[in-house]
N, C-alpha and C positions, 0 to 999 in steps of 0.2 A: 565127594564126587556127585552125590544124588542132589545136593542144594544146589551146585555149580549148575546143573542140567536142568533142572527148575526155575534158575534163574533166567538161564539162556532162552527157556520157552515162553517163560511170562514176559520177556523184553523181546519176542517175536510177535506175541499175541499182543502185545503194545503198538508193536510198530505198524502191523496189519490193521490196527484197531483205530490207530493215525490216517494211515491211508485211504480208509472207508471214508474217514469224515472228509478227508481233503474233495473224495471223488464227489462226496454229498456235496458239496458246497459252490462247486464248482457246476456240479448240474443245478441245483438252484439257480447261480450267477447266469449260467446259459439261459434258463427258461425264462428269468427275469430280460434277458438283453431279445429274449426274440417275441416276448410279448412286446415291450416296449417297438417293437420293433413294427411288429402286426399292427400297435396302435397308429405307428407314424404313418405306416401306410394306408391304412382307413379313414385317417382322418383327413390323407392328401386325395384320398380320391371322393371323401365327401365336401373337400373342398371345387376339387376339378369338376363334379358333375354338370355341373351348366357348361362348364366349356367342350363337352368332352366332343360334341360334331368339330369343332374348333382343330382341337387336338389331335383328330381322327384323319381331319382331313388335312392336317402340315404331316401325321407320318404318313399318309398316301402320298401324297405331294412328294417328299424326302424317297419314298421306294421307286416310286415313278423317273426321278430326275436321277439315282443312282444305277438305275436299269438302264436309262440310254445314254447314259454317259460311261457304261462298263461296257454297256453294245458299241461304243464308238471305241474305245480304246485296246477290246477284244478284236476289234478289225482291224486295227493297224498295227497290233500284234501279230496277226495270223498271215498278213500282208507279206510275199515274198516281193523282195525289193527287185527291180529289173536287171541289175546287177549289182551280185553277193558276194564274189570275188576279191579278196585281200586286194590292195593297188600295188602289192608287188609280194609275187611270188614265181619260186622255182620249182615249179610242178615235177619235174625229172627229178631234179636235187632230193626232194622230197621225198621223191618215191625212190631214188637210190638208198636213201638213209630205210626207208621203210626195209626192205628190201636185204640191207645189210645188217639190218638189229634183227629180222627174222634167223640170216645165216648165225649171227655171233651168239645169239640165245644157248645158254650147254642142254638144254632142254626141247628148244626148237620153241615153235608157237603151237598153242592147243587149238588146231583149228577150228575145229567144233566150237567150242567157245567163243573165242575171236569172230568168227562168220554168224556165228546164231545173232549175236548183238542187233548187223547191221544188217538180218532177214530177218527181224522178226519171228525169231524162234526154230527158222528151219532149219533142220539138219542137213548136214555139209552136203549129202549124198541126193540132195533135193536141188541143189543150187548149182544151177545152169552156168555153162560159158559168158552169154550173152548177162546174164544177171551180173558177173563179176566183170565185165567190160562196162557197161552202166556203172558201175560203182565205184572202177577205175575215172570213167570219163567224170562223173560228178563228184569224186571225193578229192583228185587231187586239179583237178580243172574247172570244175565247178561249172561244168557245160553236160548236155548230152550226148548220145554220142553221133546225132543228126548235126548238133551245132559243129561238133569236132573233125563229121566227115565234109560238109558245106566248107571248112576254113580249109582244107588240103590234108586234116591229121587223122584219119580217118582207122588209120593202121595201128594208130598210139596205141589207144585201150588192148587191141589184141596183143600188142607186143609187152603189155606191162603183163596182163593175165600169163602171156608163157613165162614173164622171168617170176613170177606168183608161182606159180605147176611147180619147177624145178624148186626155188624155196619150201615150200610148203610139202614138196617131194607128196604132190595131188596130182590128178589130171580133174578137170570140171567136164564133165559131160556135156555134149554140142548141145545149141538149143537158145531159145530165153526163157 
């Protein structure tokens, strides 16, 4: 039993004694690949030396031309288009389905949750009548609610905010 166990430790202190070398060898191989490496880049930049105004001034050149070509395409990203509106949609439909997944929920909707999203963080108890009629008139009409009261629909947004209260079983506080 005592040789068995002797034997087991000197073919542990073997294996460990493997493993050391391989780590050695391997750190050699690395220090070898990053001198090598340091050389190649010493030698490219005592090559590039006389060019290096040359050099300096294509990556100026290069940051210059990627700066106002990310300025132009940052603006016409940020750019709302004059009209944003799907070319065909059922604004009602829309918000009946809205409207009825609220009722069919066995849970209901987490208000709080749900409203913080599309206020930036405010609390349900913060968020005005008038905030939830704007949000009616731009989220399922994609108008305000100047453009919707100018067209005749003036009444919409309030009328979707009370069948909202009753869903949502909220009242909103008057106000914007």
């Amino acid at each position: 039993m005592g040789e068995v166990l002797l034997d087991k430790q000197s073919q542990d202190a073997d294996a460990m004694a493997e493993s050391e070398a391989v780590k050695r060898a391997l750190g050699v191989v690395m220090l070898l690949v990053l001198g090598a490496a340091a050389y190649l880049v010493m030698h490219t930049l005592r090559l590039l030396w006389p060019a290096r105004y040359a050099i300096g001034a294509l990556v100026a050149a290069g940051e210059v031309a990627f700066f106002v070509l990310w300025c132009r395409r940052y603006t016409q990203l940020n750019t709302q288009p004059d009209v944003h509106a799907p070319a065909h949609v059922d604004s009602m439909r829309l918000f009946d389905r809205f409207v009825s997944l609220c009722y069919s929920l066995p849970d209901g909707v987490d208000l709080e949750t749900y409203l913080s999203a599309w206020f930036r963080g405010a609390r349900v108890d913060e968020i005005m009548r008038g905030n939830m009629e704007e949000l009616m008139a731009y989220g399922f009409w994609y108008k305000s609610r100047q453009e919707m009261a100018a067209e005749g629909m003036g009444h919409v947004p309030g009328a979707m905010v009370d069948e909202l209260e009753k869903a949502f079983e909220h009242q909103f506080p008057g106000g914007s």
